[in-house]
C-alpha positions as CSV (number, residue, x, y, z in Angstrom):
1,X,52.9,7.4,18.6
2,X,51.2,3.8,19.1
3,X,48.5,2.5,17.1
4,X,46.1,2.9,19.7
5,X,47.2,6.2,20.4
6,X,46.3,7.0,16.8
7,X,42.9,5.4,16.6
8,X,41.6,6.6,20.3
9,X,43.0,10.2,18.8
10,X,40.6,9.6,15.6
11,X,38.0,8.7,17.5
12,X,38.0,11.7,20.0
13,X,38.7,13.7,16.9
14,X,35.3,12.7,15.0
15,X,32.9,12.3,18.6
16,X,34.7,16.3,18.6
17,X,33.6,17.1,15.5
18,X,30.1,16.0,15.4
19,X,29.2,17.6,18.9
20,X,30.3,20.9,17.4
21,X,28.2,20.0,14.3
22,X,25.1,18.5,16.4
23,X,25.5,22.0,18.3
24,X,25.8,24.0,15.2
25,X,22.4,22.3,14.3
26,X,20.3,23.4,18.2
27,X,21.9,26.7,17.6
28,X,20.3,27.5,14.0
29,X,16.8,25.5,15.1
30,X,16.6,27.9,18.2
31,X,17.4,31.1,16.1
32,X,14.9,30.3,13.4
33,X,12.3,33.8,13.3
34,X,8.2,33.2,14.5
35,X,6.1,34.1,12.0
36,X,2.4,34.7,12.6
37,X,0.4,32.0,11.7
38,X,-1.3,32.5,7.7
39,X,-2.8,30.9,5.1
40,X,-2.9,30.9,1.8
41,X,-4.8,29.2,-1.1
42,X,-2.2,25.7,-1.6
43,X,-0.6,26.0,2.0
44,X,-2.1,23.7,4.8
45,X,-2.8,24.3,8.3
46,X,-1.4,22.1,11.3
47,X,-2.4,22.9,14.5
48,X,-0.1,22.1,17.2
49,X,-2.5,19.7,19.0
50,X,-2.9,18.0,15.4
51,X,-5.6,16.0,14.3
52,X,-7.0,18.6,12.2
53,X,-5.4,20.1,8.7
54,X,-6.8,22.1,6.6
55,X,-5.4,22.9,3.0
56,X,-7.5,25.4,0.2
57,X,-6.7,25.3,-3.4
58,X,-8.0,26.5,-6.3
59,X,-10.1,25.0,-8.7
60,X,-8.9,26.7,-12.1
61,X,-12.5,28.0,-12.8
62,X,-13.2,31.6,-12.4
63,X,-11.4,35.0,-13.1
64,X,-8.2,35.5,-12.1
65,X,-9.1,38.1,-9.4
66,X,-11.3,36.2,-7.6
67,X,-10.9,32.3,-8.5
68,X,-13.0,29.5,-7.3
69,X,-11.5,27.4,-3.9
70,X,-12.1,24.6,-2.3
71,X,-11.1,23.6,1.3
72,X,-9.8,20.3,2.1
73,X,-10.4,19.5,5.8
74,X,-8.6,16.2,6.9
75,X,-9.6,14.9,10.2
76,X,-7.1,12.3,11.6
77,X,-8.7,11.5,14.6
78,X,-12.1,10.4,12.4
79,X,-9.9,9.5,9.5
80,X,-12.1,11.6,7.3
81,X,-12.0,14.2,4.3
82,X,-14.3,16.8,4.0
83,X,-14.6,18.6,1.3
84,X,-16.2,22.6,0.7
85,X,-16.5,24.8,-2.0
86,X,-16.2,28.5,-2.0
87,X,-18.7,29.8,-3.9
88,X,-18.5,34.0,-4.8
89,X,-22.2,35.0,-5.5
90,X,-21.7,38.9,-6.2
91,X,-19.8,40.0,-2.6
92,X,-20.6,37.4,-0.7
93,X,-18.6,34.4,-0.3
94,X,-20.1,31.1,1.2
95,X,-18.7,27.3,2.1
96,X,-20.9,24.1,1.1
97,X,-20.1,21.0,2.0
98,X,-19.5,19.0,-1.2
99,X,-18.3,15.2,0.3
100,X,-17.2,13.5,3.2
101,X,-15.3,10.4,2.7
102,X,-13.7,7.7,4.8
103,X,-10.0,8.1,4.6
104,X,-9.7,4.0,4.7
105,X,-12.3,3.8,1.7
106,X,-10.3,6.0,-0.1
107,X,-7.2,4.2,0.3
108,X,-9.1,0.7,-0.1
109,X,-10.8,1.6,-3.0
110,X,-7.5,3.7,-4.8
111,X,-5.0,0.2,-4.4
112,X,-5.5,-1.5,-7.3
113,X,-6.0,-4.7,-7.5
């Protein structure tokens, strides 16, 4: 067998290999389960058009059952974060708006200098 036998057998060899691997890969992607879409205090929300995510969290204040949140709503096509709190008065829950900000400013003002 030639040297150039050899090498073009190689090189059919590993272009071989990586299809089956690059098709191994579609495969598993295409088989992944749907959920239905949740949230949960510390996930964030994507929709598919984007521009919009939303993430909760809370803030460490409050009993365990019912903790205080806030919501974190980042708007990419404004490039601004608004923030609410949840506030638990007896039963009722409420949002308020606590800040808006300018993503930009926030980045600006966060660089040191």
């Amino acid at each position: 067998m030639s040297i150039t036998s050899r090498m073009r057998l190689r090189m059919e060899w590993g272009l071989a290999t990586s299809a089956c691997v690059l098709a191994t890969i579609l495969v598993m992607l295409c088989v992944q389960p749907t959920t239905e879409p949740a949230a949960y205090a510390g996930d964030s929300v994507q929709p598919p058009l984007g521009g919009i995510s939303v993430m909760t969290l809370s803030t460490g204040q409050g009993p365990d059952a019912r903790p205080s949140e806030c919501a974190y709503v980042l708007d990419t096509r404004g490039a601004r974060l608004f923030v609410y709190a949840v506030e638990t008065v007896g039963a009722t829950r409420t949002m308020q708006l606590r800040t808006v900000e300018s993503i930009p400013a926030l980045f600006r003002a966060a660089r040191p200098r």
